[in-house]
C-alpha positions, 0 to 999 in steps of 0.5 A, spaced: 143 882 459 141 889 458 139 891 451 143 896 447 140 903 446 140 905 439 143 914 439 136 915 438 133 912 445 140 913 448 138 921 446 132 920 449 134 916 456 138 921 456 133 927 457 128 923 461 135 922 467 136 930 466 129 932 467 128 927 472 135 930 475 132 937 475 126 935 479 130 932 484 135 937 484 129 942 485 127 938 491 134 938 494 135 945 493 127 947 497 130 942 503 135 948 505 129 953 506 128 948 512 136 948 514 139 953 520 145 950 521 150 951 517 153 944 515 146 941 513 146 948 509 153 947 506 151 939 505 144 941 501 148 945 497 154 941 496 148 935 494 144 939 489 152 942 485 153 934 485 146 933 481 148 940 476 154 936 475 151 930 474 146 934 469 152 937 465 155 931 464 149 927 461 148 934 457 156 932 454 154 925 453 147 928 449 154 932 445 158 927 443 153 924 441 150 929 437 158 931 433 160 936 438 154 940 438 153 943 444 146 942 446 142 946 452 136 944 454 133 948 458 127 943 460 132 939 463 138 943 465 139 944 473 138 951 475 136 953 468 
C-alpha cells in the first residue's frame, strides 16, 4: 500500500517528476542532432512534445492544487 502525500509533498513530488521531465526531455531533444532520416527526426520530436505535455499537465495538477493559480516554473518547464 502506498502512502498518501500531504499537498505539500504531493507539490514537491510534483516539481522533482517536472525537472527530472525537463532533463530527460533535453536529452531527447539532443539525439535529433544525430538524426538525418527523417522519421527518426520526426519521432524525436513527437517523444520530446509528449514529455512537454507531460510537463504541462503536472504543471496543471501543481494549479489545482494551488486554487487555480497558474503556476510557471521555469526551473522545470520543458522548453523554458
Amino acid at each position: 500500500m502506498s502512502a498518501v502525500l500531504t499537498p505539500v509533498g504531493a507539490i514537491s513530488a510534483i516539481n522533482a517528476a517536472r525537472a527530472e521531465i525537463k532533463a530527460t526531455a533535453a536529452a531527447v531533444l539532443a539525439l535529433k542532432g544525430a538524426m538525418t532520416d527523417g522519421e527518426a527526426i520526426a519521432n524525436v520530436m513527437l517523444a520530446y512534445r509528449h514529455l512537454e505535455d507531460a510537463s504541462m499537465r503536472l504543471g496543471k495538477v501543481l494549479q489545482a492544487l494551488d486554487g487555480g493559480v497558474s503556476v510557471y516554473d521555469k526551473r522545470t518547464t520543458v522548453g523554458a
